[in-house]
C-alpha positions, 0 to 999 in steps of 0.5 A: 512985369519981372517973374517974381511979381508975377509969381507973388500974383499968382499965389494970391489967387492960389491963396484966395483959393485956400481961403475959400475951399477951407470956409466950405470945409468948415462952415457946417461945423458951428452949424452942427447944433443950430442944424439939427434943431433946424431939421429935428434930428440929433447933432449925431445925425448931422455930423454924417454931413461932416463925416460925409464931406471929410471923407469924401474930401480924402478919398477924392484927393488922388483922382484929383491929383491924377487928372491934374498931372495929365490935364493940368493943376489950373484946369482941375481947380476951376473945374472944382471950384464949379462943382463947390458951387453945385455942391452948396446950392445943394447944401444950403436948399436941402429940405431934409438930412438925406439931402444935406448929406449929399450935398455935403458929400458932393461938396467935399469930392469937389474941394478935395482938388484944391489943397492937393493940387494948390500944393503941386502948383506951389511945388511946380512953381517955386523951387525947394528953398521958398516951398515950405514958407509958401505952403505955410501961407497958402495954409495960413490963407486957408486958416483965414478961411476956417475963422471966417467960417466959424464967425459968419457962420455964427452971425449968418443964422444968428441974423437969418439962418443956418443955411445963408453961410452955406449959400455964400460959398455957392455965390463966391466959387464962381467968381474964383472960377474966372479969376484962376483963368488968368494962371498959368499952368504949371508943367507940361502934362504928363506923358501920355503913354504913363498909365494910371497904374505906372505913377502910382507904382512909381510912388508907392516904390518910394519906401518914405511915402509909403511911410508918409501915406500911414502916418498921415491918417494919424496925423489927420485924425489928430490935427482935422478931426476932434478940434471940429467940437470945440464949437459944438461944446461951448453950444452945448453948454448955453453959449450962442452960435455968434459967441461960440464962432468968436471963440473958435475963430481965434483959432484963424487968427493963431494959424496965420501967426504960427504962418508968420513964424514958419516965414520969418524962421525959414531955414534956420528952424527944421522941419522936424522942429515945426512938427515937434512943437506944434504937436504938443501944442496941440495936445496941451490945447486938447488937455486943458479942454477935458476937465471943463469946456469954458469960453476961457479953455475953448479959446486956449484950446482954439489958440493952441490948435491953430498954432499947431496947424501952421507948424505940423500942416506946412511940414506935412504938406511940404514933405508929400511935395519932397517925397515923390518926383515932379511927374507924379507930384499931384497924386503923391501931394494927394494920396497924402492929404487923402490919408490925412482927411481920412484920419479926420472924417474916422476920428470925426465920426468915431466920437461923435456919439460922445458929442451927442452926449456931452461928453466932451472931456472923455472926446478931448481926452481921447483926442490928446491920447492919439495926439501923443504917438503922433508927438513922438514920431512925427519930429523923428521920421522927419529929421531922419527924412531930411537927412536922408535927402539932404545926403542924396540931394541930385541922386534919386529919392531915399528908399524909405525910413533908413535902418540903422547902417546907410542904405542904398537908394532907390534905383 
């Protein structure tokens, strides 16, 4: 069996992988309203779950990324998926709110190695021409996973109960587990004498991921973290949990063919491109959702968002693999994904009193404000990071955001 057979394999089960931590990730977000009648409190309350999972998702991501560069990409993802399996079990038996939330949280702190550490296995694997289109499949994957979440969600406790979509995620991690046994790892682990404390040094040296690692909480909250009510708000006005995941499903199907997109145009669209149309495609999705929350504004809305995603998504995700050299890549791909989801458990969490309230046209309206700064700034900090490398390909990474006049580079 030649290389590239072997390394399409291997991306299968990285991208079922994908497929997999983003149904756990979403899977409590149409179970928002049917979760809080289930347990007697407020759909406020049982977003902590979310906000509880999100956050920790963040946070966890640089530990994560840490230990796979010593130990190993393979080992942290199978090591995760087991915790995935914990963590639900939890979840779905849980008797009250507090147990929910921590069933949650633990959830979220072992998934948090999937989408970092699969992006760092990509980056080790494939080289710099086939990263981006593969990122925006492993990201399409996990998008599969978010409209599947969203459905089986939907049917699961329309059929049972809220708590049986949950469960199934418990069911599956497992088996995952013993399929990523048969990949690779990826690159040697990093030197021992290499401290903690030196790799994130030699990270945060680089003036492009410091700029990265910034920008990325507002991408986030912009990308991951309003789009969550979209279900909730078609729920709340009358709607059955089975319709609403159809709805917010599409959002899936959009995601894998903006995926699509991204592979077939390659090279011949930029980076920069991807991100400026995908991110006023998603703030267009966010308008049309403010004056009514209607099965026709929700599906456009959700269209319009998962699009987004395939297009803004890959280029984050690749540009953290860019930023940072191959011996620290699994913190510098982490850190980043940690700023995004921290973007998307604080906007989550900060309007969740308006969901409460069924003010959804003021949530998406602010949802659209913070979309633009993210609009304007994202295409030109990639463009001139392109540029940048592009003008020091072989020579050391660029030092950061460049001023007007060339400037040197990083030592």
């Amino acid at each position: 069996m030649n290389k590239g057979t072997t390394d399409a394999q291997d991306m299968r089960l990285i991208y079922a992988g994908s497929f997999l931590g983003n149904f756990d990730r979403i899977v409590i977000t149409p179970l928002l309203l049917p979760a809080a009648k289930g347990l007697g409190v407020s759909v406020s309350h049982v977003t902590i779950a979310l906000t509880a999972y999100l956050l920790l998702f963040g946070l966890m991501q640089p530990v994560h990324g840490l230990v796979s560069d010593v130990y190993g990409r393979v080992r942290v993802m199978r090591a995760s998926l087991l915790g995935m399996c914990a963590a639900d079990l939890v979840s779905a038996l849980a008797p009250n709110l507090g147990v929910l939330i921590l069933g949650r949280a633990l959830a979220g702190a072992s998934a948090a190695a999937l989408l970092p550490v699969m992006v760092a296995y990509v980056g080790d694997r494939l080289p710099f021409a086939q990263r981006q289109r593969t990122v925006a499949s492993v990201l399409a994957a996990g998008a599969v996973g978010t409209a599947a979440a969203t459905v089986v969600a939907g049917v699961f406790t329309h059929l049972w109960n809220w708590r049986a979509a949950i469960l199934l995620v418990a069911i599956c991690s497992p088996v995952l587990v013993l399929a990523f046994g048969r990949l690779p790892e990826a690159s040697a682990p990093a030197p021992g004498g290499t401290s903690v404390s030196a790799r994130l040094a030699m990270v945060f040296r680089i003036g492009w991921f410091r700029f990265l690692v910034a920008f990325a909480v507002f991408e986030g909250a912009a990308m991951l973290g309003f789009f969550n009510f979209l279900n909730t708000a078609l729920q709340s006005g009358g709607h059955s949990v089975v319709y609403a995941g159809l709805v917010t499903g599409s959002y899936g199907l959009a995601a894998v063919a903006g995926g699509v997109a991204v592979r077939a145009l390659g090279e011949r669209v930029s980076p920069a491109t991807h991100f400026a149309v995908g991110s006023v495609l998603l703030g267009v999705g966010y308008l049309v959702c403010v004056p009514t929350q209607s099965m026709v504004t929700v599906l456009a809305a959700s269209v319009l968002s998962g699009l987004a995603f395939a297009l803004v998504q890959s280029t984050v995700q690749t540009w953290g693999t860019e930023v940072a050299p191959p011996q620290v890549r699994g913190i510098a791909t982490s850190l980043v994904a940690c700023a995004v989801y921290t973007g998307a458990a604080l906007s989550t969490y900060l309007v969740s009193g308006l969901a409460d309230d069924k003010r959804f046209g003021v949530l998406f309206a602010i949802a659209a404000a913070v979309t633009l700064p993210v609009a304007l700034v994202g295409p030109v900090a990639r463009a001139r990071f392109s540029a940048s490398l592009a003008a020091g390909r072989g020579q050391p990474l660029p030092a950061g955001p460049p001023p007007v006049r060339p400037t040197r580079q990083n030592p």
